[in-house]
N, C-alpha and C positions, 0 to 999 in steps of 0.2 A: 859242645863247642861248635859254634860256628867256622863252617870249611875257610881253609883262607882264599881259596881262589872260588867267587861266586860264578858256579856252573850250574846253577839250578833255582828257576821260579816257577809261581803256580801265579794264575792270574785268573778270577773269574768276573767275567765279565757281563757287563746286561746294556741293553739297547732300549730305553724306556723312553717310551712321550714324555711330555710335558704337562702337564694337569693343565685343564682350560679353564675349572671355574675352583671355589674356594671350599667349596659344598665335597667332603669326604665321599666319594665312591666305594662300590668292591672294590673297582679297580686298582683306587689309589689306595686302598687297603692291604690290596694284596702285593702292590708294587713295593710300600713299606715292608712287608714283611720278607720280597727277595730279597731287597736292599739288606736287612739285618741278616740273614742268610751271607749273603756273600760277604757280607764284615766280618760274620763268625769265621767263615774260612780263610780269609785273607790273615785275621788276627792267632787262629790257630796253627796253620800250617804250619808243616819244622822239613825241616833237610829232609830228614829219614821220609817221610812222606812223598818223595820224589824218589825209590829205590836207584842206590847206584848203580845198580846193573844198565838200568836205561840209560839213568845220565851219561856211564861210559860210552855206552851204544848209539848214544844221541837218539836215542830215542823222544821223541815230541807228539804230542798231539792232544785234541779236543776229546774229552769225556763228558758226556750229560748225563748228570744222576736225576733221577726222578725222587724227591721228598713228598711224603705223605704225612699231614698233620691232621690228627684226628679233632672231632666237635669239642671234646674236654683240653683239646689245648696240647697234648701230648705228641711226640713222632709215632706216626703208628710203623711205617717202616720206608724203607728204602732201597730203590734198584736202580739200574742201566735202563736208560731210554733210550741211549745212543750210543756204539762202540768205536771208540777213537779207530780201530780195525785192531790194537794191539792188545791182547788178552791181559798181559801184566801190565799194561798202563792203565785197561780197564780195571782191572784188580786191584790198585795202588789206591786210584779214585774212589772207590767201594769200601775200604781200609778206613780212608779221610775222614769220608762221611759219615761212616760207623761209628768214628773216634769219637766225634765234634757233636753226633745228633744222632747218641743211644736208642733206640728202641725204646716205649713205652716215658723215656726223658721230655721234662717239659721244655715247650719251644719256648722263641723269644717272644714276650708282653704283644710286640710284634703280628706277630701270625697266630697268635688266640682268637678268632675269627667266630668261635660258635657254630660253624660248620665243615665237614671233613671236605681237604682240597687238597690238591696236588701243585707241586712246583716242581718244574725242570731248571736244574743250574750249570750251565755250562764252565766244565772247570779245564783251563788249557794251561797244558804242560811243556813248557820250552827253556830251552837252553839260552841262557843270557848270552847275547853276543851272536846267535843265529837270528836267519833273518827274520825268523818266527817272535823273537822276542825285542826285535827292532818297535 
């Protein structure tokens, strides 16, 4: 069941150019492939994955997980590239991404790439109604 007073969103967010010609790069390869990334987690995310301890605590902040997709297509694994500073918010983030992008589970059509890469996704966690989620 969804809470009845929403006090809790996840938002991950990306800063991407704009493709300049029509001709598919890595680049724009690999910018599709954040892109389905952060839809998987937008689409996945649940309450529970925000723990209310934080929420009560207002707790907020930016986690960057670092995803690793190996040549055969698969999650080879995943860590912390960046720590919001708060160990249980890092920890929640780490939980998320475990959930949504098992170990050894195949990625999206997406990020089947043919060669092993790395993606950092910046996942922020704020309280609706603070200024942070203004």
């Amino acid at each position: 069941m969804l809470m009845s007073t929403l006090t809790w969103a996840l938002v991950c967010w990306l800063a991407l150019p704009a493709a300049d010609s029509t001709a598919q790069t890595e680049d724009d390869l690999a910018r599709a492939c954040v892109v389905e990334l952060s839809q998987e987690i937008k689409r996945g995310f649940r309450p529970a994955d925000f723990p209310d301890e934080l929420r009560r605590a207002g707790v907020e902040g930016v986690v960057s997980v670092r995803l690793t997709v190996s040549r055969n297509g698969a999650f080879a694994r995943w860590s912390l590239a960046r720590s919001s500073g708060n160990a249980a918010l890092d920890a929640a983030a780490l939980r998320l991404i475990g959930r949504l992008f098992p170990t050894s589970s195949r990625a999206p059509a997406e990020c089947r790439l043919g060669a092993e890469f790395e993606v950092t996704l910046p996942l922020r966690f704020f309280l609706l109604g603070s200024a942070a989620g203004r």
